[in-house]
C-alpha positions in Angstrom: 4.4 -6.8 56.0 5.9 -3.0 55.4 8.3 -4.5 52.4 5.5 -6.7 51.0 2.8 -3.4 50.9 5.9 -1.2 49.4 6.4 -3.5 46.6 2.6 -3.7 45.5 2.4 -0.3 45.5 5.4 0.4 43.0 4.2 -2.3 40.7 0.9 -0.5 40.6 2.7 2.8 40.4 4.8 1.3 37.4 1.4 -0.5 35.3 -0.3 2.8 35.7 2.7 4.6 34.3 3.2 2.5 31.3 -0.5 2.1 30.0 -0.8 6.0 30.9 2.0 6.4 28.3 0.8 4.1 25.5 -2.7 5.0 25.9 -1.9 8.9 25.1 0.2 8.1 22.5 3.3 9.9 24.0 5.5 7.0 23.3 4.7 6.4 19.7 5.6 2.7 19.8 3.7 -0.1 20.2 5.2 -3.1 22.4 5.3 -7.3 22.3 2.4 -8.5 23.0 0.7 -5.1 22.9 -3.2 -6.0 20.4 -3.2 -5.7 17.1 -5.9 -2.4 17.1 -3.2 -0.8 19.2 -0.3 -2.0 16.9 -2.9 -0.2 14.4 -3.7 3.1 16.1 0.6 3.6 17.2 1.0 3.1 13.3 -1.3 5.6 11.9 -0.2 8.2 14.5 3.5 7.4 13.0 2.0 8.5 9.5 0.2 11.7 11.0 -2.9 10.6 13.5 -6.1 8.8 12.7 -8.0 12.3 12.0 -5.8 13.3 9.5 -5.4 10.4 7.4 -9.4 10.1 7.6 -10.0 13.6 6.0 -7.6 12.3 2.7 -10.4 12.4 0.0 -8.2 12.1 -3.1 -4.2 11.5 -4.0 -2.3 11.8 -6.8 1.3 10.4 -7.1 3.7 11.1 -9.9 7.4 9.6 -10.4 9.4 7.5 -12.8 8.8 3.2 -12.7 11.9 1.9 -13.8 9.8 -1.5 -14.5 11.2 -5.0 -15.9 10.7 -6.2 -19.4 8.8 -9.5 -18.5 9.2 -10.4 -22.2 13.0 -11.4 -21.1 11.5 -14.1 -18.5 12.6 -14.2 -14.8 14.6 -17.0 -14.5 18.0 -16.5 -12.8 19.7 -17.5 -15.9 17.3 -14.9 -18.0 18.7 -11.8 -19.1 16.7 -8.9 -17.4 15.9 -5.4 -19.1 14.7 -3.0 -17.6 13.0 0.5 -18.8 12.0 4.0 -17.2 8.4 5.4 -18.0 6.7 8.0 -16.5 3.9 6.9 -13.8 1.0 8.4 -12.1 -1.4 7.2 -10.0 -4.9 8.9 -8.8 -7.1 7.5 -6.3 -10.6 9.3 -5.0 -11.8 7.3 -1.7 -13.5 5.1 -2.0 -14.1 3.6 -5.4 -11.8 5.7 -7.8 -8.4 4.5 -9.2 -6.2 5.0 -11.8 -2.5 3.7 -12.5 -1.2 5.8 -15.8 1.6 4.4 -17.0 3.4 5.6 -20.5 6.2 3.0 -22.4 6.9 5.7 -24.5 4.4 7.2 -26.5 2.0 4.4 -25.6 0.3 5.4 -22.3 -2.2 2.9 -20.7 -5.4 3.3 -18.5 -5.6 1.1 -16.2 -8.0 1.2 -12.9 -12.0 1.6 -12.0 -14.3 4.2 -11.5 -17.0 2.9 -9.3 -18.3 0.0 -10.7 -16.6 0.5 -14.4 -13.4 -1.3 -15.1 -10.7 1.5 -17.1 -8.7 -0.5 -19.2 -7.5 1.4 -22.1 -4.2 1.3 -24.4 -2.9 3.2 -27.0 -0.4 2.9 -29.6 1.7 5.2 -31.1 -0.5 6.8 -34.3 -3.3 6.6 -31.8 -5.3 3.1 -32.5 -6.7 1.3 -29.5 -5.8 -2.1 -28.3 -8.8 -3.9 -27.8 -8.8 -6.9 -25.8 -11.1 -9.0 -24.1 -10.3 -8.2 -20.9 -10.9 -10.8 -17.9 -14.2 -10.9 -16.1 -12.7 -10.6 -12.8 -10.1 -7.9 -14.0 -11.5 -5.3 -12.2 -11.0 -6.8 -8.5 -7.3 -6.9 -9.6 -7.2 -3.3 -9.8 -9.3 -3.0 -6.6 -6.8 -5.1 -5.1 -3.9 -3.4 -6.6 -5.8 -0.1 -4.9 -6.4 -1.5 -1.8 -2.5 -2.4 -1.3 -1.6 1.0 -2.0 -3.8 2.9 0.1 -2.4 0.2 2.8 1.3 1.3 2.3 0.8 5.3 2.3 -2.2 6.2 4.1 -3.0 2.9 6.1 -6.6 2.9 5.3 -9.0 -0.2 4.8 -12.2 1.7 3.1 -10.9 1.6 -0.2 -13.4 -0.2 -3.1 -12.0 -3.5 -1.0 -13.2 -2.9 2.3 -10.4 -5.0 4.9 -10.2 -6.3 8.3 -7.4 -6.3 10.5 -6.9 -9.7 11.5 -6.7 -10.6 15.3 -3.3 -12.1 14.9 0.0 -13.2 17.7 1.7 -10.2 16.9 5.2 -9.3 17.9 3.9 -5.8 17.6 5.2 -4.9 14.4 3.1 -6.6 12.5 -0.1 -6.5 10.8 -2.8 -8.7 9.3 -5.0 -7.8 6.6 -8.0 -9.5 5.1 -11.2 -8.7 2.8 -13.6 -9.9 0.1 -12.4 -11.9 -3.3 -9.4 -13.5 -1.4 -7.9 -10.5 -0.5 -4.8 -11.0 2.1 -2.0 -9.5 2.8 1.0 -8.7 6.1 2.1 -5.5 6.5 5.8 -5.2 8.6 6.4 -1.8 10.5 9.5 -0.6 10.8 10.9 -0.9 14.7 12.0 2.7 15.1 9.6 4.3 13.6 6.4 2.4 13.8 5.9 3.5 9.7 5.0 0.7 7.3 7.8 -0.6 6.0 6.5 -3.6 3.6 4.0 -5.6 2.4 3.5 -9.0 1.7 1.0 -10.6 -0.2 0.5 -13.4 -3.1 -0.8 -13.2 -6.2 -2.3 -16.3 -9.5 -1.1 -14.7 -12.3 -3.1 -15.5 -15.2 -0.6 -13.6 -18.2 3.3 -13.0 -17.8 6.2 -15.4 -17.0 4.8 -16.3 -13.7 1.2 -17.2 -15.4 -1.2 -20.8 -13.9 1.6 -19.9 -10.4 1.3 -18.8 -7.0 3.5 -16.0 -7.2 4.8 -14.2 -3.1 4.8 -10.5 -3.7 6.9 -7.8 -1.4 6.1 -4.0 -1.8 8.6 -2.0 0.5 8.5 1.6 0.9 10.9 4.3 1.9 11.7 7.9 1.8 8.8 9.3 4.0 8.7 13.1 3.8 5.9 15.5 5.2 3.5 16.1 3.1 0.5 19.0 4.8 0.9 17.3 8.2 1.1 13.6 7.0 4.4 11.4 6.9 4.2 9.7 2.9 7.1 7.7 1.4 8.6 8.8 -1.9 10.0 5.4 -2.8 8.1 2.0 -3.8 9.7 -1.0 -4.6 7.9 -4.0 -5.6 9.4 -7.3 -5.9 8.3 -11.1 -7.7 10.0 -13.5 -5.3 13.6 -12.5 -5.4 13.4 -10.1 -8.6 12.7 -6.6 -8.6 9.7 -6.0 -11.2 9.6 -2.0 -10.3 11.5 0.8 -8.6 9.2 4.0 -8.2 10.7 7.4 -7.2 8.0 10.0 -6.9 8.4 13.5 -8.0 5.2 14.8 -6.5 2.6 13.4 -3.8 -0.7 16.0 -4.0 -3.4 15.2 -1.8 -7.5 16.2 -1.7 -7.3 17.6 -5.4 -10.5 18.1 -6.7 -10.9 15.0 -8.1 -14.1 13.5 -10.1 -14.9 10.5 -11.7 -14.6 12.5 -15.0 -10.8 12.5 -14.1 -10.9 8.6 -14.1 -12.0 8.0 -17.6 -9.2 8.1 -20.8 -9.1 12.1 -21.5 
């Protein structure tokens, strides 16, 4: 009767340990079997704690996108090409994005401010491309903003607002989901708890891939502090089993004084 009350008492003494050193976040990690909001919580803490990552108001990004030339196909056969432009990205929670790119001396606007679609292109000699652009091009770049703000800051009130799916998790993963078909898994990296990549698909309706169902992969690396938050430095985004762009960022800036003047073509 002695052994039997002995043994109760340590397994009480060890399950009052171990949620006593999850719950305060001393650990870091989050375990098998562990639910999916505390898979969430042990992630952002990884990337600097809930509080912080709630007070980023606006983010700018600038690097080099050494980006495929889809006009050379993606076949395995195809020969690739690839080319380095300068990038930028700016974001102003919740409804303000812009992606910058530059192939040469042709930069291109592409994003949303609030409820406006920013689609812009220059040529060199300055004339404007003007396109018809698709109705629904906008929630491509909300998407596109959504995923982003996933990778460095973990956040789900971007212009897409997403739920974390209630999922069978092995603890290092995480569901997303969210209005216009939005979907996508997130893996954590196992020693660090940090977002490590993201998976998602994608119906091209231009490019190679175009009238497909297309499986994405957006892996990040490099993390580096950045005023008290943990933000990676490299992006890698891959179409199936071809890379389609490398990013190394040169700066990460965050809560500029952004407006929505400074997501309109200067």
């Amino acid at each position: 009767m002695r052994l039997r009350a002995i043994t109760v008492a340590v397994i009480v003494t060890f399950t009052i340990v171990a949620a006593t050193t999850f719950a305060d976040g001393r650990s870091g990690q989050a375990t098998p079997g562990t639910s999916v909001a505390a898979i969430l919580k042990a992630a952002r803490s990884a990337l600097g704690g809930e509080a912080k990552l709630a007070a980023v108001k606006s983010l700018i990004l600038k690097g080099e996108d050494r980006r495929l030339n889809q006009l050379f196909g993606m076949s395995p056969n195809a020969k690739q090409q690839y080319y380095v432009n300068p990038i930028e990205f700016r974001a102003l929670f919740p409804d303000h994005y812009l992606n910058i790119s530059i192939s040469g001396r042709s930069p291109w606007w592409r994003g949303f401010s609030g409820t406006d679609l920013v689609n812009e292109h220059d040529v060199p000699g300055g004339n404007q491309v003007v396109s018809q652009d698709p109705p629904d091009l906008i929630n491509t770049y909300r998407a596109e903003f959504a995923r982003l703000m996933l990778l460095f800051l973990l956040r789900t009130d971007t212009a897409i607002p997403l739920t974390l799916r209630e999922s069978v998790s092995s603890g290092t993963i995480l569901e997303f989901s969210g209005p216009d078909n939005f979907s996508a898994s997130m893996d954590l990296d196992k020693a660090t708890h940090l977002p490590s990549r993201l998976r998602y698909q994608i119906h091209p309706s231009v490019g190679a891939s175009a009238g497909k169902m297309v499986s994405m992969i957006i892996s990040v690396d490099d993390w580096r502090d950045v005023s008290g938050l943990k933000l990676p430095y490299h992006l890698l985004q891959m179409e199936g089993e071809t890379t389609t762009s490398d990013i190394r960022f040169q700066s990460i800036e965050i809560n500029l004084p952004l407006t929505a003047a400074d997501f309109k073509k200067k």
